[in-house]
C-alpha positions in Angstrom: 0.0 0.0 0.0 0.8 3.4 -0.7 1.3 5.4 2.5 -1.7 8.3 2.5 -2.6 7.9 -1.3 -6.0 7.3 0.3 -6.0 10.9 1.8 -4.6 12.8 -0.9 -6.6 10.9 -3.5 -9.6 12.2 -1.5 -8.9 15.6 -0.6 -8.2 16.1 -5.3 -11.4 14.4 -5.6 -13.3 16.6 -2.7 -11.7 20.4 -3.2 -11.1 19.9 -7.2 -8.8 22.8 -8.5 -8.0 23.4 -12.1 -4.5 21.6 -11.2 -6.5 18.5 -9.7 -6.1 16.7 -13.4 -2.1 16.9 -13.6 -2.1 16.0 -9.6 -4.1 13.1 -9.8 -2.0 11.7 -13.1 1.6 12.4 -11.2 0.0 10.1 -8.2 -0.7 7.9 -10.2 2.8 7.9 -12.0 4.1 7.7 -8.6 2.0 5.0 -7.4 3.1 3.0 -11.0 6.0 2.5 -9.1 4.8 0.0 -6.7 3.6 -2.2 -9.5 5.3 -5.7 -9.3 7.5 -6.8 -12.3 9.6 -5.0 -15.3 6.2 -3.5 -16.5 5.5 -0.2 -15.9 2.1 0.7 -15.7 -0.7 3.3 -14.6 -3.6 1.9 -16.3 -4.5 -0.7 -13.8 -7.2 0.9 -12.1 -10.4 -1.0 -11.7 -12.6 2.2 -13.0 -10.6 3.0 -15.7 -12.0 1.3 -18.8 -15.3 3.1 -17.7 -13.9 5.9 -19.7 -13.9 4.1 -23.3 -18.1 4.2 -22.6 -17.9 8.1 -21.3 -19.7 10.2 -24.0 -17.0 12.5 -25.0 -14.6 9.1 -25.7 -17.6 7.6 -28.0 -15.8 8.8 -31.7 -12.8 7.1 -30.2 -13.9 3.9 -30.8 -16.3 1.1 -32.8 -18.3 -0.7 -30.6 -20.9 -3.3 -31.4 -22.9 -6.2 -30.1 -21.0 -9.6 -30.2 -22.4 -13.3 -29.4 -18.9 -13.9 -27.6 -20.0 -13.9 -24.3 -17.0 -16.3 -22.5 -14.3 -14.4 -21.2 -11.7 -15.4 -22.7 -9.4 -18.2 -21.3 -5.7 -19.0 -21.4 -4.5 -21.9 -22.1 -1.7 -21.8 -19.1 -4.5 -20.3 -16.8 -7.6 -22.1 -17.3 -9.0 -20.6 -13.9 -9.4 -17.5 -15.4 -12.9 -17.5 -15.7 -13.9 -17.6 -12.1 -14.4 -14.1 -11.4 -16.9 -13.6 -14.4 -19.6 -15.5 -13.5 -23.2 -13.5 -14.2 -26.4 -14.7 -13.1 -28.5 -12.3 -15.0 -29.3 -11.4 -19.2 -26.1 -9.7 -20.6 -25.4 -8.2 -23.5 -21.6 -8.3 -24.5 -20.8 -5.3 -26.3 -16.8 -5.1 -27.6 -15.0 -2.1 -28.1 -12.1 -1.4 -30.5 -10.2 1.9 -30.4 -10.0 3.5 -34.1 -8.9 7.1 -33.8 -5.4 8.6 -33.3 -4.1 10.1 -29.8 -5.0 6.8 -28.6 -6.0 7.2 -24.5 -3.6 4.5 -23.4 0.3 5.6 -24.6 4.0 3.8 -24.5 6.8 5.1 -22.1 7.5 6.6 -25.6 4.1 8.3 -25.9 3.2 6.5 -28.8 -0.2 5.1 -29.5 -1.5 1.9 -28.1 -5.0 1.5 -28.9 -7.0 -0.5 -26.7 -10.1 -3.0 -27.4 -11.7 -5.9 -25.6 -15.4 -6.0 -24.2 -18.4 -5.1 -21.7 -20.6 -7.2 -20.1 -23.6 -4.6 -19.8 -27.3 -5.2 -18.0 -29.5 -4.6 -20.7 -32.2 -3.2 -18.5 -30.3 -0.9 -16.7 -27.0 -0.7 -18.8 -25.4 -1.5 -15.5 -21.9 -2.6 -16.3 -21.3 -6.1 -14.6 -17.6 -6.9 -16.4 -14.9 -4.7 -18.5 -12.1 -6.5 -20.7 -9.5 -4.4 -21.7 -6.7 -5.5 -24.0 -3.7 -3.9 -25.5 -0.6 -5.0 -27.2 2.2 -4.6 -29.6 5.8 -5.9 -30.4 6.7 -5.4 -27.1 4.1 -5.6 -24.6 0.8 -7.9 -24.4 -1.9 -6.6 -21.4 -5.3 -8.2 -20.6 -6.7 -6.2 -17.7 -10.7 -7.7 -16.2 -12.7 -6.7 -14.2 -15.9 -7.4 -12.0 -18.5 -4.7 -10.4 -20.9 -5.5 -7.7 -23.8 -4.0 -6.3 -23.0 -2.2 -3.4 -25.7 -1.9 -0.7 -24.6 0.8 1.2 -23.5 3.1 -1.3 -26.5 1.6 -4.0 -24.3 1.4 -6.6 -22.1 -1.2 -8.7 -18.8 -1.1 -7.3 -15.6 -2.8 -8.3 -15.0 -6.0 -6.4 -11.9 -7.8 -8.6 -9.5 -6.8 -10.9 -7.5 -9.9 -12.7 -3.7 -8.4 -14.9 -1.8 -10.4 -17.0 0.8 -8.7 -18.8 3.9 -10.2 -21.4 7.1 -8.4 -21.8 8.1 -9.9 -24.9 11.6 -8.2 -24.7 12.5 -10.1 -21.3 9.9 -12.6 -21.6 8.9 -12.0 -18.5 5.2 -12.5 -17.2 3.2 -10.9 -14.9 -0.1 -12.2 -13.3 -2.1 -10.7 -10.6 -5.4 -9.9 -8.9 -7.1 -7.2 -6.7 -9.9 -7.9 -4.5 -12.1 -4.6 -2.9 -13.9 -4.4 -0.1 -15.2 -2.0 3.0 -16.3 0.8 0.4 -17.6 4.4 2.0 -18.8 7.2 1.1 -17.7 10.9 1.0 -19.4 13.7 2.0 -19.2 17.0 0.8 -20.9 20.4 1.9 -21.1 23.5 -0.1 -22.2 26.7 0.7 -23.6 28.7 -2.0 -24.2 32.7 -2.1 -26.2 34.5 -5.1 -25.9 37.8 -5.7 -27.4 40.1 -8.1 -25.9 43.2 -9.8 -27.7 46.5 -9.9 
Protein backbone atom coordinates (compact mmCIF):
# COMPACT_ATOMS: atom_id res chain seq x y z
CA UNK A 1 0.00 0.00 0.00
CA UNK A 2 0.84 3.44 -0.69
CA UNK A 3 1.33 5.44 2.47
CA UNK A 4 -1.67 8.26 2.53
CA UNK A 5 -2.64 7.86 -1.27
CA UNK A 6 -6.00 7.28 0.29
CA UNK A 7 -6.03 10.92 1.82
CA UNK A 8 -4.58 12.77 -0.91
CA UNK A 9 -6.59 10.93 -3.52
CA UNK A 10 -9.59 12.19 -1.52
CA UNK A 11 -8.92 15.55 -0.61
CA UNK A 12 -8.23 16.10 -5.27
CA UNK A 13 -11.41 14.43 -5.62
CA UNK A 14 -13.29 16.64 -2.68
CA UNK A 15 -11.67 20.41 -3.20
CA UNK A 16 -11.08 19.94 -7.16
CA UNK A 17 -8.75 22.76 -8.45
CA UNK A 18 -7.97 23.36 -12.15
CA UNK A 19 -4.46 21.58 -11.24
CA UNK A 20 -6.53 18.50 -9.74
CA UNK A 21 -6.12 16.67 -13.35
CA UNK A 22 -2.12 16.90 -13.60
CA UNK A 23 -2.09 16.05 -9.56
CA UNK A 24 -4.14 13.11 -9.82
CA UNK A 25 -1.97 11.71 -13.13
CA UNK A 26 1.60 12.37 -11.20
CA UNK A 27 -0.02 10.06 -8.23
CA UNK A 28 -0.74 7.90 -10.24
CA UNK A 29 2.77 7.95 -11.98
CA UNK A 30 4.15 7.71 -8.65
CA UNK A 31 2.05 5.01 -7.43
CA UNK A 32 3.12 3.04 -11.02
CA UNK A 33 6.04 2.48 -9.07
CA UNK A 34 4.84 0.00 -6.70
CA UNK A 35 3.63 -2.23 -9.50
CA UNK A 36 5.27 -5.66 -9.33
CA UNK A 37 7.51 -6.79 -12.30
CA UNK A 38 9.60 -5.00 -15.27
CA UNK A 39 6.20 -3.50 -16.51
CA UNK A 40 5.48 -0.19 -15.86
CA UNK A 41 2.06 0.71 -15.68
CA UNK A 42 -0.74 3.30 -14.57
CA UNK A 43 -3.61 1.85 -16.28
CA UNK A 44 -4.49 -0.70 -13.76
CA UNK A 45 -7.25 0.93 -12.06
CA UNK A 46 -10.37 -1.04 -11.65
CA UNK A 47 -12.60 2.18 -12.96
CA UNK A 48 -10.62 2.98 -15.66
CA UNK A 49 -12.00 1.27 -18.80
CA UNK A 50 -15.33 3.11 -17.74
CA UNK A 51 -13.86 5.90 -19.66
CA UNK A 52 -13.95 4.10 -23.31
CA UNK A 53 -18.13 4.19 -22.58
CA UNK A 54 -17.86 8.08 -21.29
CA UNK A 55 -19.75 10.23 -24.01
CA UNK A 56 -17.01 12.48 -25.04
CA UNK A 57 -14.65 9.13 -25.65
CA UNK A 58 -17.59 7.62 -28.01
CA UNK A 59 -15.76 8.85 -31.66
CA UNK A 60 -12.76 7.11 -30.21
CA UNK A 61 -13.85 3.88 -30.84
CA UNK A 62 -16.25 1.15 -32.76
CA UNK A 63 -18.30 -0.68 -30.59
CA UNK A 64 -20.91 -3.33 -31.44
CA UNK A 65 -22.93 -6.20 -30.09
CA UNK A 66 -21.03 -9.56 -30.19
CA UNK A 67 -22.37 -13.34 -29.41
CA UNK A 68 -18.87 -13.93 -27.56
CA UNK A 69 -20.02 -13.93 -24.27
CA UNK A 70 -17.01 -16.34 -22.52
CA UNK A 71 -14.34 -14.42 -21.24
CA UNK A 72 -11.65 -15.42 -22.72
CA UNK A 73 -9.38 -18.25 -21.34
CA UNK A 74 -5.73 -18.98 -21.38
CA UNK A 75 -4.51 -21.89 -22.10
CA UNK A 76 -1.70 -21.78 -19.12
CA UNK A 77 -4.54 -20.34 -16.82
CA UNK A 78 -7.55 -22.08 -17.34
CA UNK A 79 -9.04 -20.64 -13.88
CA UNK A 80 -9.41 -17.55 -15.40
CA UNK A 81 -12.93 -17.51 -15.74
CA UNK A 82 -13.94 -17.63 -12.06
CA UNK A 83 -14.35 -14.06 -11.39
CA UNK A 84 -16.87 -13.62 -14.43
CA UNK A 85 -19.64 -15.47 -13.49
CA UNK A 86 -23.19 -13.50 -14.23
CA UNK A 87 -26.36 -14.74 -13.15
CA UNK A 88 -28.46 -12.28 -15.01
CA UNK A 89 -29.29 -11.42 -19.17
CA UNK A 90 -26.10 -9.66 -20.58
CA UNK A 91 -25.40 -8.17 -23.54
CA UNK A 92 -21.56 -8.29 -24.49
CA UNK A 93 -20.78 -5.34 -26.26
CA UNK A 94 -16.81 -5.14 -27.56
CA UNK A 95 -15.03 -2.11 -28.07
CA UNK A 96 -12.14 -1.36 -30.46
CA UNK A 97 -10.18 1.95 -30.38
CA UNK A 98 -9.96 3.49 -34.12
CA UNK A 99 -8.88 7.11 -33.84
CA UNK A 100 -5.37 8.59 -33.30
CA UNK A 101 -4.09 10.14 -29.80
CA UNK A 102 -5.01 6.84 -28.60
CA UNK A 103 -6.04 7.21 -24.52
CA UNK A 104 -3.57 4.53 -23.38
CA UNK A 105 0.25 5.64 -24.57
CA UNK A 106 3.96 3.78 -24.49
CA UNK A 107 6.84 5.07 -22.13
CA UNK A 108 7.51 6.62 -25.56
CA UNK A 109 4.10 8.33 -25.86
CA UNK A 110 3.19 6.53 -28.81
CA UNK A 111 -0.21 5.13 -29.55
CA UNK A 112 -1.54 1.91 -28.12
CA UNK A 113 -4.98 1.53 -28.88
CA UNK A 114 -7.03 -0.52 -26.74
CA UNK A 115 -10.06 -3.02 -27.38
CA UNK A 116 -11.72 -5.93 -25.57
CA UNK A 117 -15.37 -6.02 -24.16
CA UNK A 118 -18.44 -5.15 -21.70
CA UNK A 119 -20.61 -7.23 -20.13
CA UNK A 120 -23.61 -4.56 -19.81
CA UNK A 121 -27.34 -5.24 -18.01
CA UNK A 122 -29.50 -4.58 -20.70
CA UNK A 123 -32.23 -3.21 -18.47
CA UNK A 124 -30.32 -0.94 -16.73
CA UNK A 125 -27.04 -0.69 -18.75
CA UNK A 126 -25.41 -1.52 -15.46
CA UNK A 127 -21.91 -2.60 -16.30
CA UNK A 128 -21.28 -6.12 -14.64
CA UNK A 129 -17.56 -6.90 -16.36
CA UNK A 130 -14.87 -4.74 -18.52
CA UNK A 131 -12.06 -6.47 -20.71
CA UNK A 132 -9.51 -4.41 -21.66
CA UNK A 133 -6.69 -5.55 -23.98
CA UNK A 134 -3.69 -3.85 -25.50
CA UNK A 135 -0.58 -5.03 -27.20
CA UNK A 136 2.16 -4.58 -29.62
CA UNK A 137 5.81 -5.87 -30.38
CA UNK A 138 6.69 -5.41 -27.05
CA UNK A 139 4.14 -5.63 -24.62
CA UNK A 140 0.83 -7.86 -24.39
CA UNK A 141 -1.89 -6.58 -21.44
CA UNK A 142 -5.25 -8.24 -20.57
CA UNK A 143 -6.68 -6.23 -17.66
CA UNK A 144 -10.71 -7.73 -16.17
CA UNK A 145 -12.72 -6.69 -14.20
CA UNK A 146 -15.91 -7.37 -12.02
CA UNK A 147 -18.50 -4.67 -10.37
CA UNK A 148 -20.86 -5.55 -7.70
CA UNK A 149 -23.85 -3.96 -6.29
CA UNK A 150 -22.99 -2.23 -3.40
CA UNK A 151 -25.73 -1.91 -0.67
CA UNK A 152 -24.57 0.81 1.20
CA UNK A 153 -23.50 3.06 -1.29
CA UNK A 154 -26.53 1.59 -3.99
CA UNK A 155 -24.29 1.42 -6.56
CA UNK A 156 -22.09 -1.17 -8.68
CA UNK A 157 -18.79 -1.10 -7.34
CA UNK A 158 -15.62 -2.75 -8.33
CA UNK A 159 -14.99 -6.00 -6.43
CA UNK A 160 -11.89 -7.78 -8.62
CA UNK A 161 -9.49 -6.75 -10.95
CA UNK A 162 -7.55 -9.91 -12.66
CA UNK A 163 -3.66 -8.38 -14.93
CA UNK A 164 -1.78 -10.36 -16.99
CA UNK A 165 0.85 -8.74 -18.78
CA UNK A 166 3.94 -10.23 -21.38
CA UNK A 167 7.07 -8.44 -21.77
CA UNK A 168 8.07 -9.93 -24.92
CA UNK A 169 11.61 -8.22 -24.66
CA UNK A 170 12.47 -10.07 -21.33
CA UNK A 171 9.88 -12.65 -21.57
CA UNK A 172 8.95 -12.01 -18.45
CA UNK A 173 5.23 -12.47 -17.18
CA UNK A 174 3.18 -10.85 -14.85
CA UNK A 175 -0.12 -12.19 -13.26
CA UNK A 176 -2.10 -10.70 -10.58
CA UNK A 177 -5.44 -9.92 -8.91
CA UNK A 178 -7.14 -7.24 -6.66
CA UNK A 179 -9.88 -7.86 -4.54
CA UNK A 180 -12.06 -4.61 -2.91
CA UNK A 181 -13.91 -4.43 -0.06
CA UNK A 182 -15.19 -1.97 2.97
CA UNK A 183 -16.34 0.82 0.35
CA UNK A 184 -17.56 4.42 1.97
CA UNK A 185 -18.75 7.22 1.12
CA UNK A 186 -17.71 10.92 1.00
CA UNK A 187 -19.44 13.72 2.02
CA UNK A 188 -19.24 17.05 0.85
CA UNK A 189 -20.91 20.41 1.90
CA UNK A 190 -21.09 23.48 -0.07
CA UNK A 191 -22.22 26.71 0.71
CA UNK A 192 -23.57 28.74 -2.04
CA UNK A 193 -24.23 32.73 -2.09
CA UNK A 194 -26.16 34.48 -5.14
CA UNK A 195 -25.93 37.85 -5.75
CA UNK A 196 -27.40 40.12 -8.10
CA UNK A 197 -25.89 43.16 -9.80
CA UNK A 198 -27.73 46.54 -9.86
Amino acid sequence: MVRDRTERLSQLFLRRRPSSDAQIRRILDESSRYNIGDIRRNVNTPTYPLLFLETANHFRFKFKQTKDRRPRTEPENPARDGAFRVSTEVWVIAYEEKEAGTLIKTDGHKDLPAKGRFWIEPATGRVLMSELLVSNRKLRATIDVSYQSEPILGLLVPIEMREWYDNMKTRSHIEAVATYGKFRQFQVNTDQTFLIKQ
